[in-house]
N, C-alpha and C positions, 0 to 999 in steps of 0.2 A: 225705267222699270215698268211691267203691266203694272196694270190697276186691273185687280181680281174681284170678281163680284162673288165667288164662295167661301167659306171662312177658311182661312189659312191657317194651320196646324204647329204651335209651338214648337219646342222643346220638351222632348219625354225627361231628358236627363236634368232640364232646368225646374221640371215638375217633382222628380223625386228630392234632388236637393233643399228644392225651398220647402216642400211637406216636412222633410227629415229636418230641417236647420231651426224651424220654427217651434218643432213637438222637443229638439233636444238642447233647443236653447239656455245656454249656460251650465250644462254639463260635463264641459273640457271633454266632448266625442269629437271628432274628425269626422266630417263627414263631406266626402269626394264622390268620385267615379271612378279611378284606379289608383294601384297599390304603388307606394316606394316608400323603400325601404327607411327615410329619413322622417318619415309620421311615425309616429310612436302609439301604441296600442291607449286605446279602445277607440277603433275607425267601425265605422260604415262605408262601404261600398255601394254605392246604387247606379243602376244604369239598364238602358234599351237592349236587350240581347236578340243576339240573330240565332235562335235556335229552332226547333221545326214550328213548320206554321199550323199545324195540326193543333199544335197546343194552346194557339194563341182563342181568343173569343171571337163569336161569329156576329156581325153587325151586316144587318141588310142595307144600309145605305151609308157609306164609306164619307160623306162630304161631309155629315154632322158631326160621329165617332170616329177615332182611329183604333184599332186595337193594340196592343203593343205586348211583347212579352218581358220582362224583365226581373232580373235576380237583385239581391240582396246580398250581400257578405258582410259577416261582420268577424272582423278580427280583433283578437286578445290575446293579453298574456299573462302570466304569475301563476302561480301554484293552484287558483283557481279559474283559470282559463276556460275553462270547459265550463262551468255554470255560470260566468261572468258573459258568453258567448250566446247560452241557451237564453239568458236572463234578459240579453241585446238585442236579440231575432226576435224576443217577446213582444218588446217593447215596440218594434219597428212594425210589428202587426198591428199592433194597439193605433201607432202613429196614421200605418194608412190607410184601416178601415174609421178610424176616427175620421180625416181627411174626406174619406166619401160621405161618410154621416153628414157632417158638417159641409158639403160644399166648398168646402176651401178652393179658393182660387189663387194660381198662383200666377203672375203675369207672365207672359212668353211660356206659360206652360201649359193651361186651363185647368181641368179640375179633373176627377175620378169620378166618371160615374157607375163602372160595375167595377170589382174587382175579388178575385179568384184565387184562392193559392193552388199551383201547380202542382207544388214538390215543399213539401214540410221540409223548415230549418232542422238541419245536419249536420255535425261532424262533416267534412269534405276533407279528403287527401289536398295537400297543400301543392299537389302536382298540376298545373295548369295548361290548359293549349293557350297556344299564341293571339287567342283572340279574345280572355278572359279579363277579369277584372285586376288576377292577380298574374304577370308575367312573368313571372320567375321560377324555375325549378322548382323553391322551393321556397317556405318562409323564412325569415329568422328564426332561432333557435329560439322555443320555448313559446312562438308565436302556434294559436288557433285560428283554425276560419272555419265559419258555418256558414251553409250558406240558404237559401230559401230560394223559388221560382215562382213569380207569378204571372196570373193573364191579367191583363187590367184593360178596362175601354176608356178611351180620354174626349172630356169633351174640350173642345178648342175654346181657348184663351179670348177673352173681350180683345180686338181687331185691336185698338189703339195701344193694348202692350208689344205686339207680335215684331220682334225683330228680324227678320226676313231681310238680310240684306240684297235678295235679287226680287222679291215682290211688294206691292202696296197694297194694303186692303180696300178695296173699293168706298166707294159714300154713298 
């Protein structure tokens, strides 16, 4: 493997899950990166999205921050689905602007140092393209999804967490 002397850049999707797993600790939430059907309601969805780079944040030197864009969904169900959803995407704001407050670091992921919201949690049609969180048609019946978009800059994870199977961090 090289030995890399600039810092090497985690996991975005190891960084939302370990923010989200920690703030929802022992809440019986689900909290992944895509949908199937065999989780049962109240999930979080979080992950890196490939959508325009316009929207993402502007960082002058690329080796310290990444930028990254990423959504949020959170799905529910029951008779109050639809506030039990708004009350989730709350909560999940609260989780990751705490997370930048605080400097949380999460290993193989680093930490948050700016982060933006794109696109206020919504209601979303349960209709998905093929490259979403949720890939199906359509939900279960009686299932919600909101969903959120943010920009976020990341700073890189302390070198001795980074699992990089094809690079080593330098010494």
């Amino acid at each position: 493997m090289p030995d890399v002397h600039i810092p090497i850049f985690g996991s975005t999707d190891e960084l939302l899950l370990g923010i989200l797993t920690r703030f929802f600790e022992g809440q019986d939430i689900h909290i992944g990166t895509l949908f199937t059907e065999e989780i049962n309601p109240p999930m979080i969805l979080a992950r890196a999205e490939r959508r325009s780079g316009d929207i993402a944040g502007l960082i002058s030197d690329d080796r310290y921050m990444h930028s990254v864009i990423i959504s949020v969904s959170t799905i529910t169900s029951g008779v109050d689905a639809d506030e039990v959803g708004e009350e989730l995407q709350e909560a999940v704001r609260i989780a990751l602007r705490q997370a930048q407050l605080e400097q949380i670091v999460i290993p193989n992921g680093g930490s948050i140092a700016r982060i933006t919201n794109a696109s206020p949690p919504v209601r979303v049609s349960d209709y998905a393209t093929s490259t979403a969180v949720v890939q199906y048609a359509s939900l279960p019946a009686g299932q919600v999804r909101y969903e959120s978009v943010w920009r976020v800059i990341i700073r890189f994870p302390p070198q001795s967490t980074v699992t990089n199977r094809f690079l080593t961090p330098g010494q």
